[in-house]
PyMOL commands that place a pseudoatom at each C-alpha (Angstrom):
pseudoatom trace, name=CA, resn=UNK, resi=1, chain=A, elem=C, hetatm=0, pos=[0.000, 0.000, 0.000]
pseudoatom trace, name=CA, resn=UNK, resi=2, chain=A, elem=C, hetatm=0, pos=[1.457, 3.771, -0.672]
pseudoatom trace, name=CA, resn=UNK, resi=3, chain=A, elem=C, hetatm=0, pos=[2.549, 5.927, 2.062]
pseudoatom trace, name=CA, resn=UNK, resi=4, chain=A, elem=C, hetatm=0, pos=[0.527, 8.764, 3.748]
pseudoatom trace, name=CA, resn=UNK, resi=5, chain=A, elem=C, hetatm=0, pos=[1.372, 12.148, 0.732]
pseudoatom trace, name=CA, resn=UNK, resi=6, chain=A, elem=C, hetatm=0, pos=[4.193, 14.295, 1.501]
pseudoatom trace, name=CA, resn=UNK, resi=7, chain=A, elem=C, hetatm=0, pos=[2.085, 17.054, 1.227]
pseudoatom trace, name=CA, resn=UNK, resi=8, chain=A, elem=C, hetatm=0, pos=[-0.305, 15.653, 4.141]
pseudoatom trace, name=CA, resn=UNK, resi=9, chain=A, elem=C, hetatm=0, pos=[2.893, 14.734, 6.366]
pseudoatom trace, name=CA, resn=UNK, resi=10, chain=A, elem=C, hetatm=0, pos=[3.961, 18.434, 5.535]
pseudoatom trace, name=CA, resn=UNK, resi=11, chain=A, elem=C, hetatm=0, pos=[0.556, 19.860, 6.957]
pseudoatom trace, name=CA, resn=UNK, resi=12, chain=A, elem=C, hetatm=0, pos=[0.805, 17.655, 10.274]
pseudoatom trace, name=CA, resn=UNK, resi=13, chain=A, elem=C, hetatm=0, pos=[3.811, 19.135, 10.837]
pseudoatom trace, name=CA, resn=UNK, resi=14, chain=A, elem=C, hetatm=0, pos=[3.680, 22.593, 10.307]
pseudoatom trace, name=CA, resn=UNK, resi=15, chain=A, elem=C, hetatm=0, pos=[0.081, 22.519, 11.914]
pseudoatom trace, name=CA, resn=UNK, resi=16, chain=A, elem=C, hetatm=0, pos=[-0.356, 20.341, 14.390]
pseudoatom trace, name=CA, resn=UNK, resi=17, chain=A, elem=C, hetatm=0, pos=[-3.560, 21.300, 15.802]
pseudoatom trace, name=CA, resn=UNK, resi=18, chain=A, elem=C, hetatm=0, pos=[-5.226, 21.585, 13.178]
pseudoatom trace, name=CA, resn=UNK, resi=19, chain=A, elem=C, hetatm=0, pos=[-3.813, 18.382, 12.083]
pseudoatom trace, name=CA, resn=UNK, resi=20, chain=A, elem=C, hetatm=0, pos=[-4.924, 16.465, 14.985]
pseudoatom trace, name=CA, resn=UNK, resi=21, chain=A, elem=C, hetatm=0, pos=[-8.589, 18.264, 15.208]
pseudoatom trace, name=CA, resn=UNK, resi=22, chain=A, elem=C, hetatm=0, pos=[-9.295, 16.992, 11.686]
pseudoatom trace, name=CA, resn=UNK, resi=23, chain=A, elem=C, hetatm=0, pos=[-8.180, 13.298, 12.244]
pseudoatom trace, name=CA, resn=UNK, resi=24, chain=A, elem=C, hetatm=0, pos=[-10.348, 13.816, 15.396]
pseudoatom trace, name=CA, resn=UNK, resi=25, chain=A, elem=C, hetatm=0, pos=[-13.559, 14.680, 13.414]
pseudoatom trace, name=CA, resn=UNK, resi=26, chain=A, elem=C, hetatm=0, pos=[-12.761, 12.297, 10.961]
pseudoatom trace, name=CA, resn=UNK, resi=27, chain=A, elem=C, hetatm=0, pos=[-12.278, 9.662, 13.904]
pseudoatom trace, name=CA, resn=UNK, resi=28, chain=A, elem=C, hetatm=0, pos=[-15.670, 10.750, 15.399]
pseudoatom trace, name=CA, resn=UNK, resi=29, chain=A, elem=C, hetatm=0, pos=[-17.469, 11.331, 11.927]
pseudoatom trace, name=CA, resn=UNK, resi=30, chain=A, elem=C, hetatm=0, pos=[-16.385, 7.339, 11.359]
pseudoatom trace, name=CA, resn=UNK, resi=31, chain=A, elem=C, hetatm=0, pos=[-17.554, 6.393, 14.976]
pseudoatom trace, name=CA, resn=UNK, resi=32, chain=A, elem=C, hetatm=0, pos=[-21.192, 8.489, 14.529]
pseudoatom trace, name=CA, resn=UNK, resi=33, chain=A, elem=C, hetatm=0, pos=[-22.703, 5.719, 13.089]
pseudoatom trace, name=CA, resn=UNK, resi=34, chain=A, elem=C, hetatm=0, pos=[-23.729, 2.010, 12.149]
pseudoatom trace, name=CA, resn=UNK, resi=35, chain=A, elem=C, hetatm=0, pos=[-21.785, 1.752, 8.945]
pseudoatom trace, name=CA, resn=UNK, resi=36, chain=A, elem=C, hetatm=0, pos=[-18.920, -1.255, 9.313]
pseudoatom trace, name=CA, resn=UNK, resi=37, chain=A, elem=C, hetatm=0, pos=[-15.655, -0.131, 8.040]
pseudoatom trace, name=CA, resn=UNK, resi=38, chain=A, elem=C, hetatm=0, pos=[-15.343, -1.264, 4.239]
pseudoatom trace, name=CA, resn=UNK, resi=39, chain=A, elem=C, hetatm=0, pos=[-19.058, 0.295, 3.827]
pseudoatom trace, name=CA, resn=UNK, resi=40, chain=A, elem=C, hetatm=0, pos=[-17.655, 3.605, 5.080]
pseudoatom trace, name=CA, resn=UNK, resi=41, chain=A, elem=C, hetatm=0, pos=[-14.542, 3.258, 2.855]
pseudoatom trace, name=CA, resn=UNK, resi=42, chain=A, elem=C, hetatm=0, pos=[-16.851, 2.332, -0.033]
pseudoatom trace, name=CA, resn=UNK, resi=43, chain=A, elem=C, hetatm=0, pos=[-19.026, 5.237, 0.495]
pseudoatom trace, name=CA, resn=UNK, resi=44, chain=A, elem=C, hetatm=0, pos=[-15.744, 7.720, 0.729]
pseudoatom trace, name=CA, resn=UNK, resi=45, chain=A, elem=C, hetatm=0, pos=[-14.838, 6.099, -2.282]
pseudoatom trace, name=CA, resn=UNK, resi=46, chain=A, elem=C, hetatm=0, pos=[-17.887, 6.912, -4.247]
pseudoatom trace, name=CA, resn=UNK, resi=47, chain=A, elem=C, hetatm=0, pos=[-17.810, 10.373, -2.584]
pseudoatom trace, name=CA, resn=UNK, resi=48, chain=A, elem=C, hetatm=0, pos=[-14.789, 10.920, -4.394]
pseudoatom trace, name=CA, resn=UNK, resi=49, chain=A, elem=C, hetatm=0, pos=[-15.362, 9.937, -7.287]
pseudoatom trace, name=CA, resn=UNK, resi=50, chain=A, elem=C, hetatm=0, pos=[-18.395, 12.694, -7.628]
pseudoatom trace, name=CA, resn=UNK, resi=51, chain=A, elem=C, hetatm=0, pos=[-16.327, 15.408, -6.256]
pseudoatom trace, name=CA, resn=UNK, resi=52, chain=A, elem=C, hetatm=0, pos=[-13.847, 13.966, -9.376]
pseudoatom trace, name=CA, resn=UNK, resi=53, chain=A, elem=C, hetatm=0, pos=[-10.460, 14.084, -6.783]
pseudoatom trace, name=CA, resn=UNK, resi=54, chain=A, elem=C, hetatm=0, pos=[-8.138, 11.606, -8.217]
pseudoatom trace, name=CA, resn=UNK, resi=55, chain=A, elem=C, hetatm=0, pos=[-5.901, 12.066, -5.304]
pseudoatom trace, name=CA, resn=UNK, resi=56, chain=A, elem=C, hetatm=0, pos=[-8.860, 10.974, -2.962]
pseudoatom trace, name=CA, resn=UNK, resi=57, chain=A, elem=C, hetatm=0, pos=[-9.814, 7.838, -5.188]
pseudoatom trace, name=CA, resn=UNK, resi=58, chain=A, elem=C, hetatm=0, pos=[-6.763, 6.815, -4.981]
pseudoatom trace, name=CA, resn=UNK, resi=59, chain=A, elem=C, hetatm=0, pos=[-6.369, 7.245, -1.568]
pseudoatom trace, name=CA, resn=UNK, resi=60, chain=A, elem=C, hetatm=0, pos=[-10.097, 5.746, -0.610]
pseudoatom trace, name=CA, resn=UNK, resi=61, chain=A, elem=C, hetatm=0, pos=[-9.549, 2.634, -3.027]
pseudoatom trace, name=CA, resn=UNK, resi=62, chain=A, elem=C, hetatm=0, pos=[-6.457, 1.562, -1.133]
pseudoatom trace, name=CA, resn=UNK, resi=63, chain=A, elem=C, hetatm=0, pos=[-8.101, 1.461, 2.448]
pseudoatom trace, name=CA, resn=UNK, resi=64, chain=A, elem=C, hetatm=0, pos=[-11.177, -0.012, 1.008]
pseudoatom trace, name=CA, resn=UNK, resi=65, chain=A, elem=C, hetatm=0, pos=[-8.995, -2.524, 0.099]
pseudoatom trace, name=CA, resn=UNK, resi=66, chain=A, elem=C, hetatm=0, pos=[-7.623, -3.029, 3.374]
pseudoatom trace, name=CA, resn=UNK, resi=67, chain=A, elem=C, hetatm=0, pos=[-11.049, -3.246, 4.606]
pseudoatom trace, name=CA, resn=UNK, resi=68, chain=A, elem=C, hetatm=0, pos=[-11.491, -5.835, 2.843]
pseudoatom trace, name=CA, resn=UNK, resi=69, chain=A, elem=C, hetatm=0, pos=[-13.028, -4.592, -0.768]
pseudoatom trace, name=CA, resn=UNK, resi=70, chain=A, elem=C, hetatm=0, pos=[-12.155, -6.568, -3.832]
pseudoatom trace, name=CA, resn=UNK, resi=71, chain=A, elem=C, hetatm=0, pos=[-11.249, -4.870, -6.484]
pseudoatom trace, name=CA, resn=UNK, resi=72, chain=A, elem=C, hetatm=0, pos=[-14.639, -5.772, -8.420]
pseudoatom trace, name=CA, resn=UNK, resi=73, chain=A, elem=C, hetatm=0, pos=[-16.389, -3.754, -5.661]
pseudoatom trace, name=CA, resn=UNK, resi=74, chain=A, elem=C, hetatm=0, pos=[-14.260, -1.106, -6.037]
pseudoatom trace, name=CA, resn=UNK, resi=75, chain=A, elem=C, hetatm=0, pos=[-14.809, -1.410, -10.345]
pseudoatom trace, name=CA, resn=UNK, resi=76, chain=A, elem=C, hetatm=0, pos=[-18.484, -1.600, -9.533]
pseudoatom trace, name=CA, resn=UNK, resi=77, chain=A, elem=C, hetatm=0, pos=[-18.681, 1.762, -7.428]
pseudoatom trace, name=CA, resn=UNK, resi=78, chain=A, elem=C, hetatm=0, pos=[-16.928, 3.399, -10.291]
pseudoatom trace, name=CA, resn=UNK, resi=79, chain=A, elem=C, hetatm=0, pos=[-19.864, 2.011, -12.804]
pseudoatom trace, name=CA, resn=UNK, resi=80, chain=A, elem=C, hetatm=0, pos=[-22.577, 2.684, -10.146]
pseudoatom trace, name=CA, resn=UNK, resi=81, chain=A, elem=C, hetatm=0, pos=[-21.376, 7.097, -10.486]
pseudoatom trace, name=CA, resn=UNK, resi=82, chain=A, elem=C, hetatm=0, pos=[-21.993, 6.490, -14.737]
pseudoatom trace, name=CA, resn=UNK, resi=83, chain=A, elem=C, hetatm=0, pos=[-25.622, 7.674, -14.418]
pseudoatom trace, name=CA, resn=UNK, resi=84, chain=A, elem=C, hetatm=0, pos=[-25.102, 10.788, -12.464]
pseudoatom trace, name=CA, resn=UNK, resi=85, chain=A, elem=C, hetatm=0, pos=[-21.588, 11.897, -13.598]
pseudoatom trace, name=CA, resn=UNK, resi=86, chain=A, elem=C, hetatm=0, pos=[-21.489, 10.815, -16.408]
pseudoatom trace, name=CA, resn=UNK, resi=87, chain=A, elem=C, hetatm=0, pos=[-19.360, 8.934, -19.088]
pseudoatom trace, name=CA, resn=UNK, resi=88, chain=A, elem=C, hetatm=0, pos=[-16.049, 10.768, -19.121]
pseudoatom trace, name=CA, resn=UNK, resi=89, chain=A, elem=C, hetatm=0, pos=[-16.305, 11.313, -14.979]
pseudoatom trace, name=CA, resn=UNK, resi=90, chain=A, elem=C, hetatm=0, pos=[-16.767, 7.853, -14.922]
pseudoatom trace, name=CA, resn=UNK, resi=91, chain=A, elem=C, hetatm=0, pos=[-14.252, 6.366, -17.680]
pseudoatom trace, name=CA, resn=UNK, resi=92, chain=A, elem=C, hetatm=0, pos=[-11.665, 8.578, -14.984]
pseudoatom trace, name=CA, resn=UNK, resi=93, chain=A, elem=C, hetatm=0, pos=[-12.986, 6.703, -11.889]
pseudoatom trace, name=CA, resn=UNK, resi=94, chain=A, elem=C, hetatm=0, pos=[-12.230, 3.532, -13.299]
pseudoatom trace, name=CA, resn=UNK, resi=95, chain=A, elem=C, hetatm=0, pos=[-8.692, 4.504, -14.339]
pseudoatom trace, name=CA, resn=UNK, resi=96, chain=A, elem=C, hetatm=0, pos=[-8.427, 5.616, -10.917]
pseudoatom trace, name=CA, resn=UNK, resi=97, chain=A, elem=C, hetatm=0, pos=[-9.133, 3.058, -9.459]
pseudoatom trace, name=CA, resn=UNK, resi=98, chain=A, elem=C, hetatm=0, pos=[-7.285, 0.513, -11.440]
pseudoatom trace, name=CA, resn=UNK, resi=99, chain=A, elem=C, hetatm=0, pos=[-4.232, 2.951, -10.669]
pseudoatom trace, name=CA, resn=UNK, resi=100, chain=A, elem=C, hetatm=0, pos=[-4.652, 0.965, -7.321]
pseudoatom trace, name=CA, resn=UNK, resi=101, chain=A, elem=C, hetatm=0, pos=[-5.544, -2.132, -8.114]
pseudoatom trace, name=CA, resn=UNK, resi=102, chain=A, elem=C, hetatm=0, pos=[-3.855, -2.643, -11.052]
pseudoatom trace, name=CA, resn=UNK, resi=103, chain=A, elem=C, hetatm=0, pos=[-0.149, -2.035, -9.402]
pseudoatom trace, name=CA, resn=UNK, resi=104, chain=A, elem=C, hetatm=0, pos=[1.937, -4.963, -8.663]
pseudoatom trace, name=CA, resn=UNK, resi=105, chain=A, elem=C, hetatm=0, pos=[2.581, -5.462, -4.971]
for i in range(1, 105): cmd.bond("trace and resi %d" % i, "trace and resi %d" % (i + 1))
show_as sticks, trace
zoom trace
C-alpha cells in the first residue's frame, strides 16, 4: 500500500492542531454511526469519485482494500457514479481506481 502524501505529512507538521482536530472529526465522523468499516470506505470512495479528486480515489480505493473490498467492488462503485456523472467522470474513476488495483505489490 502507498505511504501517507508528503504534502499531508507536511501539513501535520507545520500545523499540528489543526492536524490532529481533523483526524479527530474524521475519527468521530467514522464512529457516529452504524456503517462497518469497508461500507464507510466504499461510500468515501464513491464520494470521491463525484467530487472527481483523483488524489482521494486513490487514496479511498487503497483502504477499502484493506477493509477488505475486492477490487470488483471497487470497479463496480466506479460504474454505479456512470448515471449521475457521467461517461467521461466515470471512464476517470475507473482509471483511478485501477491505478490501485492494477499495481503490482
Amino acid at each position: 500500500m502507498a505511504q501517507i502524501p508528503k504534502r499531508y505529512t507536511k501539513f501535520l507538521e507545520d500545523f499540528p492542531a489543526v492536524g490532529k482536530a481533523y483526524e479527530e472529526l474524521g475519527k468521530a465522523a467514522h464512529e457516529a454511526g452504524p456503517l462497518d468499516e469497508k461500507t464507510r470506505a466504499l461510500i468515501k470512495l464513491a464520494i470521491s469519485i463525484g467530487a472527481r479528486m483523483e488524489g482521494a480515489v486513490h487514496s479511498h480505493a487503497r483502504k477499502a482494500l484493506k477493509a477488505g473490498a475486492v477490487k470488483e467492488e471497487l470497479l463496480h462503485v466506479a460504474v454505479l457514479s456512470l448515471p449521475t456523472i457521467g461517461l467521461p467522470s466515470a471512464m476517470a474513476a475507473l482509471d483511478w481506481v485501477e491505478d490501485v488495483t492494477e499495481k503490482k505489490s
